[in-house]
N, C-alpha and C positions, 0 to 999 in steps of 0.2 A: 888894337884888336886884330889879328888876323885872319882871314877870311880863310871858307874848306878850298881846298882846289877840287872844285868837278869842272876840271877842264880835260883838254882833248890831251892828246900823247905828242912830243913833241915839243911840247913849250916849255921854254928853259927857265929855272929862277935856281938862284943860289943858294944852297943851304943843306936841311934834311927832309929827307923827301920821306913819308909815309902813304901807305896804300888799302884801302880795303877790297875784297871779292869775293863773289858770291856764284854760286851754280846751281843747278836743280838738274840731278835724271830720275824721273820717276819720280818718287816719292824720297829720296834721298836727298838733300841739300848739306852744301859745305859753303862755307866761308873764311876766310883768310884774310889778315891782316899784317901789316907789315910797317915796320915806325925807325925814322931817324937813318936812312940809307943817304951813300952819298949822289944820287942821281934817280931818278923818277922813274927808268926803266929797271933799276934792279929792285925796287922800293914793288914794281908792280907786279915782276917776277917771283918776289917772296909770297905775296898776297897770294897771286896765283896757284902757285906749286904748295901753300899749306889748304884753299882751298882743293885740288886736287887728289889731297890726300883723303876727302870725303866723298867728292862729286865726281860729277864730268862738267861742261859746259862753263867752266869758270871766266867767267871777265871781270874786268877792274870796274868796280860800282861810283868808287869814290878815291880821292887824290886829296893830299893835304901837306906842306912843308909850311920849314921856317915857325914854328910855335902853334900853327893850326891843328886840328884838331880831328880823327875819325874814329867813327865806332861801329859794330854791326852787331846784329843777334840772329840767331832762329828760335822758332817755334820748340816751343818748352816738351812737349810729346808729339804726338802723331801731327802730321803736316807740312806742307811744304813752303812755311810763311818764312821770308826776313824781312829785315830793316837795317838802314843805315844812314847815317849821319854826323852833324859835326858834335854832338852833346850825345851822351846815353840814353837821355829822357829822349831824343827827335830819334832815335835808330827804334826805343822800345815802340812807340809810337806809330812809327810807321811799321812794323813789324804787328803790330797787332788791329792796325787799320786794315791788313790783307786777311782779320779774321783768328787768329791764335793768341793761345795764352805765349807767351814767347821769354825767353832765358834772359839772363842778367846782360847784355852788350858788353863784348871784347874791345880793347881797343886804347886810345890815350892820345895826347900831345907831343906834334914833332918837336923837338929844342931850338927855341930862338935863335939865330944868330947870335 
């Protein structure tokens, strides 16, 4: 079973790297995901620049390679709730522990080795 990577930047493991993130300005929130890069920093770049394409303030929430596993959501209407994790049920979860009805979780498994 492979575990999520919520680890820090910098730490290297071989494989495909995937990434979720999230931002909030105002009342606006984006999230972005990113699945099966060959390196952790472009995996967290894509994350990044598709949350940006909604928010501002975008950071990488969650890290995952090698057949692990990320997902994220927001709030289904008005709100500024997410969630994110290594199953869609722990992203919906946490996502509506901040209070909202919250959308179906984006996201998937990096490819094993």
């Amino acid at each position: 079973m492979a575990l999520p990577a919520l680890l820090p930047a910098g730490i290297a493991h071989a494989g495909n790297y995937g990434a979720t993130a999230a931002g909030i300005d105002g009342g606006q929130v984006g999230v972005g995901y990113a699945n099966n890069y060959p390196n952790q920093s472009e995996a967290d770049a894509v994350a990044i620049r598709q949350c940006e394409e909604r928010s501002s303030n975008c950071r990488v929430v969650g890290r995952f390679w090698n057949g692990g596993c990320g997902y994220i959501t927001t709030a289904a209407s008005r709100g500024t709730c997410y969630g994110y994790g290594r199953t869609p049920e722990i992203a919906r979860s946490e996502c509506e522990a901040r209070g909202c009805t919250c959308q179906t979780p984006v996201g998937g498994c990096s490819q094993a080795p």
